[in-house]
N, C-alpha and C positions, 0 to 999 in steps of 0.2 A: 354359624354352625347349625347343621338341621337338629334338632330334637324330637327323635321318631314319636317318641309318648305325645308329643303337641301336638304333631302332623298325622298321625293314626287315630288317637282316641275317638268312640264314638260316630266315628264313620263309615265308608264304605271301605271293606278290608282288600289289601292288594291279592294275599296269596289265596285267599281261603272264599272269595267274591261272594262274599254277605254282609247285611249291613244289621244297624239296629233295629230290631221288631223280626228278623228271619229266624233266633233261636231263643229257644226256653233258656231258663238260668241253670238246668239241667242239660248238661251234652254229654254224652259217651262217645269211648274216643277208640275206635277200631282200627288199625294199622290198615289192611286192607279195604279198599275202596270198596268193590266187592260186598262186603260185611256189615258197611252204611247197609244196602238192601234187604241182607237178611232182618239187620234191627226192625226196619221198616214195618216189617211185615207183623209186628208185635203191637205197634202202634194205632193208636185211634185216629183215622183220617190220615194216615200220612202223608205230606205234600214235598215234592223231588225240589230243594232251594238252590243248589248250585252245585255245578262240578266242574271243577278248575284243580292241574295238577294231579296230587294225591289226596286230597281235597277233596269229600263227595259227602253229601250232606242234604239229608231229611227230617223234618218237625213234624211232630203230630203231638198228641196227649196220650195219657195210661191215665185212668181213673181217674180224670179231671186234670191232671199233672201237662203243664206243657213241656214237654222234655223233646231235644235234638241229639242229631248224633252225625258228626264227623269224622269222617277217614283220616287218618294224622300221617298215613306212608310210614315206611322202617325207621329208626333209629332216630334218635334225639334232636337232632337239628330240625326237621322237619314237625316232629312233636310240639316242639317248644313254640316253634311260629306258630303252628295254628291255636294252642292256647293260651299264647298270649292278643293272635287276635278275635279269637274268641270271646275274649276276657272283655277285651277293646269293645265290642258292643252286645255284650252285658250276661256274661254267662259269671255264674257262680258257684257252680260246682261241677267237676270236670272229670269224668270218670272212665278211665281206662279198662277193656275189655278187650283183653288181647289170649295172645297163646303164648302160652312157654315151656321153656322144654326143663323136667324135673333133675334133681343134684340128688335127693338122699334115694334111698332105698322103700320100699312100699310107696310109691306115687307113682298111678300109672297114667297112659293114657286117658282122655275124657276127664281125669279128676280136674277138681277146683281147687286153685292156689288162690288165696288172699293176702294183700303183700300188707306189714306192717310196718316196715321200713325197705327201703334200697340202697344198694352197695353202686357208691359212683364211677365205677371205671369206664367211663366215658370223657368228652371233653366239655361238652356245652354247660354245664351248670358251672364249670369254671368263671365264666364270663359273667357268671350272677352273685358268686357264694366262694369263701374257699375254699380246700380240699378236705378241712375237718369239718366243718360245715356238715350236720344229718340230713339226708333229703329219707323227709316220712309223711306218707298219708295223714288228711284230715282226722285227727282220733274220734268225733262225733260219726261222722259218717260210716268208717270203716267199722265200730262198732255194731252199727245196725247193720252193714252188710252185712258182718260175719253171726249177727244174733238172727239174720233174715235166712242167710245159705244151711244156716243148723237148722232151722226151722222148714224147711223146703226138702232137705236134703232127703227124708225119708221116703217123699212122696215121688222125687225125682230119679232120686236111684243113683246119686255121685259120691263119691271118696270126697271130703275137704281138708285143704291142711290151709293154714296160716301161720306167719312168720314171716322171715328177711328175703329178700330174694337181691339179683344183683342187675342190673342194667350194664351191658358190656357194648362199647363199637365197633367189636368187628366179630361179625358171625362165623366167618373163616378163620379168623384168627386165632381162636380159642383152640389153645393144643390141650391134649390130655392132660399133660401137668397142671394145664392154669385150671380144667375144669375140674382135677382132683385137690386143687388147693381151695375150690368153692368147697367142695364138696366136705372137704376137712372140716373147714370154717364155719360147718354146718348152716350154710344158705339154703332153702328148700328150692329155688329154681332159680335160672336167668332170661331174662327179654329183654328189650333194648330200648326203651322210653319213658319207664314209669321215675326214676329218679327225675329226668329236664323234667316233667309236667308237677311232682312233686313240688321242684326248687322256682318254679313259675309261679304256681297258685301259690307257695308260701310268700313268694314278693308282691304276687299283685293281691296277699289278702283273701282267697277264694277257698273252696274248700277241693282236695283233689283225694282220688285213690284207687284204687286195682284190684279186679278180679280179673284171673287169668284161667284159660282149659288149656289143659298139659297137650302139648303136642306129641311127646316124649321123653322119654330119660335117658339122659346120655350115662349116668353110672350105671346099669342096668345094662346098655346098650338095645332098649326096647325103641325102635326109633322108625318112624317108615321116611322115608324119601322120594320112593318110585312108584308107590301105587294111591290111589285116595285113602282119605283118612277117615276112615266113616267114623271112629267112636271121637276124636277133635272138633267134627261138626258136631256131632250131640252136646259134646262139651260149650260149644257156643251158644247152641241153644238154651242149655242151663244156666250160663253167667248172665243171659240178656233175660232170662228171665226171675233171674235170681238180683238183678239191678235196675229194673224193673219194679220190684214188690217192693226190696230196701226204698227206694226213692217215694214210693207211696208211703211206706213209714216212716220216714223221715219226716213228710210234711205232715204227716197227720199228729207226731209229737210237738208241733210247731205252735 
């Protein structure tokens, strides 16, 4: 009978095509491929290490810091593979930098969410954990994120909120009612990966967690679809640079 953890560990990785020594033990983790690029361009020296899939991935340093950053694609399944082969040759903290679209009132476009926990209505962390089972960010890390985004935030110009948010699998799927039952339950936003990466780093021992730029609010109805999104790009430029500085404090209380 195969035993993937045997047959993976410490090698060269099938989905994600990098082996050990291609990523820092710092990786972010951007849904679009795309996005790897922008990070890039924050980085010291950044070097193009493979792109296979949804999969696209670049290492460089931040103030010494060797820090990578991988494309994970939408929703949980795909997530999950790549930080667990991430994990596989040798990453140790694994940080989501995505977009979401906001649940309460006063969160607009461009602001930052920082997740403290996720709501699992998905399927994949099924396969790890059971359904009472909490899937919740690193609290050391998310800590200094959220002490790093209050600290930045004056200089940069964003709205932050933190709190729960929900990880959902089907972006279509979501009717009014289900996102007025978020909404009740007072969740401040939904996207669709941060609980699998959660319930991954908390099995394989690593540290994980989420900052997100609001695409939208769906209670509000503030939402674009059809044209660019100029203030969600700005927003990504603050998370990456707001995880960015955290990750330099992090190791400098080390």
């Amino acid at each position: 009978m195969l035993n993937k953890d045997e047959k993976t560990l410490g090698k060269r990785q099938y989905h994600i095509h990098l082996a050990p020594g291609d990523i820092g033990e710092y990786v972010l983790l951007p849904g679009d491929p795309a996005r790897s690029d922008r990070v890039s361009e924050y980085l010291d020296n950044p070097v193009f290490v493979a792109n296979n899939r949804e999969h696209r991935t670049f290492t460089g340093t931040y103030k010494g810091v060797k820090i990578s950053v991988t494309s994970t694609g939408m929703g949980c399944p795909s997530a999950a593979i790549a930080c667990e082969e991430l994990i596989n040759i040798g990453a140790k903290c694994l940080i989501r930098i995505g977009s979401t679209a906001a649940l309460q009132e006063g969160i607009g476009i461009g602001d930052l969410v920082i997740s403290t926990g996720s709501m699992k209505n998905e399927g994949t962390s099924k396969f790890y954990v059971p359904d009472v089972f909490p899937a919740v960010p690193d609290f050391d890390f998310t800590r200094t994120l959220i002490d790093t985004a209050k600290r930045m935030q004056k200089d940069l110009g964003y709205n932050l909120s933190y709190g729960i948010n929900a990880s959902d699998d089907a972006f279509y799927g979501e009717t009014p009612e289900w996102i007025e039952k978020l909404h009740s339950l007072g969740v401040l936003n939904v996207e669709m990966e941060s609980s699998a990466i959660y319930t991954v780093c908390h099995r394989r021992k690593v540290r994980g967690a989420m900052i997100s730029a609001v695409s939208g609010n769906l209670i509000t109805g503030e939402v674009v679809y059809e044209t660019e999104n100029t203030k969600l790009a700005t927003g990504w430029d603050h998370e990456i640079q707001v995880v960015l500085e955290a990750i330099a404090a992090f190791e400098s209380q080390k």
